[in-house]
N, C-alpha and C positions, 0 to 999 in steps of 0.2 A: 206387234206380232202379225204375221201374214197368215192368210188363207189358212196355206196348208197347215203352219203350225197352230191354230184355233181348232182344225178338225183332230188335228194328233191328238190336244190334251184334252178335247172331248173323249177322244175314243179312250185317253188314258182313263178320265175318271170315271167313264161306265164301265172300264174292265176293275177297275180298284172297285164301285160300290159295288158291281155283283162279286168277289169275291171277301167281301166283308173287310176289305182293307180301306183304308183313311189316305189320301191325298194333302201333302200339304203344300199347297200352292205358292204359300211363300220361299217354300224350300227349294221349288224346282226348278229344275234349268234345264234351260234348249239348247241344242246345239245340231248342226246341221253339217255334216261332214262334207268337205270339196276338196279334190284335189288341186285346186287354182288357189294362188294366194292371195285374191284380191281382198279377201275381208279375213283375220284369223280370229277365232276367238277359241279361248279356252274354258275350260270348266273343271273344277276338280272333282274325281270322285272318289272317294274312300284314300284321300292324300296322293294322288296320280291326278298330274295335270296332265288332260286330255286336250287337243287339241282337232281347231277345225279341218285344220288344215293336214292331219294327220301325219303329223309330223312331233317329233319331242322334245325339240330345243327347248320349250317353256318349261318343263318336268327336268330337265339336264341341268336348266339354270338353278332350279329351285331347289332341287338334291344336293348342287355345286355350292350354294350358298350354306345350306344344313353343313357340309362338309368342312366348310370354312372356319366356320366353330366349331367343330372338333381338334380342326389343325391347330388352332390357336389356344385351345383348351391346352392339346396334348405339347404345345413346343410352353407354355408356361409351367405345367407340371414335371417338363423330364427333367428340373433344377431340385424338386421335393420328393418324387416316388422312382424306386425302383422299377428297370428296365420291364421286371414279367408286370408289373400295374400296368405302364403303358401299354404293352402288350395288351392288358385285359380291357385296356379301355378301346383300344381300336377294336378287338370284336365286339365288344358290345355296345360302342356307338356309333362305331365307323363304319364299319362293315353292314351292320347291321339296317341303316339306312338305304347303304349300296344294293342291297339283297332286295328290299319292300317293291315287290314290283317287278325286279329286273327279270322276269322271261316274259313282259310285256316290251320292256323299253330297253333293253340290252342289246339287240343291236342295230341300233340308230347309230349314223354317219357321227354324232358327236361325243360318243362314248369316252373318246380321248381326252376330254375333260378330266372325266374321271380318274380315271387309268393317273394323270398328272398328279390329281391329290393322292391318290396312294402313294407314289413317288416320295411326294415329298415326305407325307409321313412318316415312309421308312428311312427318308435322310435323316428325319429329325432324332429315331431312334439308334441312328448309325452314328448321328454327327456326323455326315458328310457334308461335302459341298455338292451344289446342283449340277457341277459337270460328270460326277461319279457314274459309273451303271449301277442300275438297279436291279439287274438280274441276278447279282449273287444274294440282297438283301433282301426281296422275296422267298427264295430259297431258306436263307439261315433264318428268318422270323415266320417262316412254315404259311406265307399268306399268298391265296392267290388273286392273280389280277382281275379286272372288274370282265372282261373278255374270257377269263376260264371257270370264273363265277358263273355267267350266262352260259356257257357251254356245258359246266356242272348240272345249271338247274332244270335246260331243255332234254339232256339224257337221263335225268328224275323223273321227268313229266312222260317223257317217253316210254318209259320201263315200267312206271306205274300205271298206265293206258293202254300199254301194247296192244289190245285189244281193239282198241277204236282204228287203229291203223291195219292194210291190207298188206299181205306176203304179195311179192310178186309173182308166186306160183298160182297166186288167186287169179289173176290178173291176164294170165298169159300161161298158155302147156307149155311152153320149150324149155329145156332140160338145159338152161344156163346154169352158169358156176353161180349167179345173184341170186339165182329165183325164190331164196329160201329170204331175201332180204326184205325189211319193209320199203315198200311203195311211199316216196316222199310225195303229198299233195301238190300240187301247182298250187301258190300266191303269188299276186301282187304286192 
C-alpha cells in the first residue's frame, strides 16, 4: 500500500472510531480510480463490479455470465412448463438481474451484450431461429429491452428528485419556449 493510501485508511479509521463505528480491515478494499488503463482493478460492492478504470465491462461480463444460466435454465424447461411459467421466470430471474444496478451501468458502450441474451430468450420462447427479428417478440411478451429499462429507470429517478434538478428559468430570464425544462448537468 502507498503513502497516500496508508493516510486514507488512517483517516478512514479515525472517522469510523469517532462515530462509534467498527472497521473491518480484512474486509476493506481500495481502489483508486484512473482514467488510463495501465493497471485495471476491480472491486465489488454490494454485487456491482466497479472498476478502476471506470469502465463496466468486468460488471457486463459478470451479469452476462448470471444470464447464461438462466438461458440455459429457461431453454431446458420450455420442454416441461408452460409458456406464461417461462414468462414468469424471465421476470423474476432474468430481468430481474438485468435491473440490480442498471441506472449505474446501463449505459456503458457494451450494453449490447445484454440486449443479445434477451434476444435470445425471446427465441427460445417463440421457437425461432437466430435470423428472425426480435421486435415483434418484445412486443407480444410485453418485455422491454435492456436500453428502454435504463431509460425507464433514469425518468424514475428523475421524477422522483425533480427537486435536486434546476428549471432553466432558474438559470437564465429569457422567455424561451425550454425555459420551463430541466437544466441537464454537464458529466464526463
Amino acid at each position: 500500500m502507498n503513502n497516500l493510501g496508508a493516510i486514507s485508511l488512517t483517516q478512514a479509521k479515525v472517522w469510523f472510531h469517532a462515530n462509534n463505528l467498527f472497521l473491518n480491515e480484512n474486509k476493506t478494499q481500495r481502489i483508486i480510480f484512473s482514467t488510463s488503463n495501465d493497471l485495471t482493478v476491480s472491486t465489488k460492492l454490494l454485487g456491482i463490479l466497479i472498476e478502476s478504470s471506470l469502465n463496466w465491462k468486468k460488471h457486463i461480463e459478470y451479469v452476462s455470465l448470471k444470464l447464461d444460466r438462466i438461458t440455459y435454465l429457461i431453454r431446458n424447461l420450455r420442454y416441461i412448463l408452460p409458456l406464461s411459467n417461462l414468462i414468469q421466470i424471465y421476470f423474476s430471474l432474468f430481468e430481474s438481474h438485468i435491473r440490480y444496478g442498471l441506472f449505474l451501468w446501463g449505459n456503458c458502450t457494451k450494453i449490447d451484450i445484454i440486449l443479445k441474451q434477451q434476444k435470445a430468450i425471446l427465441r427460445i420462447f417463440n421457437n425461432s431461429n437466430a435470423r428472425e427479428s426480435c421486435r415483434p417478440l418484445f412486443k407480444k411478451y410485453g418485455v422491454l429491452t435492456v436500453i428502454n429499462l435504463y431509460i425507464l429507470d433514469v425518468i424514475l429517478y428523475v421524477a422522483k428528485n425533480v427537486s435536486v434538478y434546476n428549471n432553466r428559468c432558474n438559470i437564465h430570464s429569457y422567455n424561451t419556449r425550454n425555459n420551463c425544462n430541466l437544466e441537464v448537468p454537464f458529466c464526463r
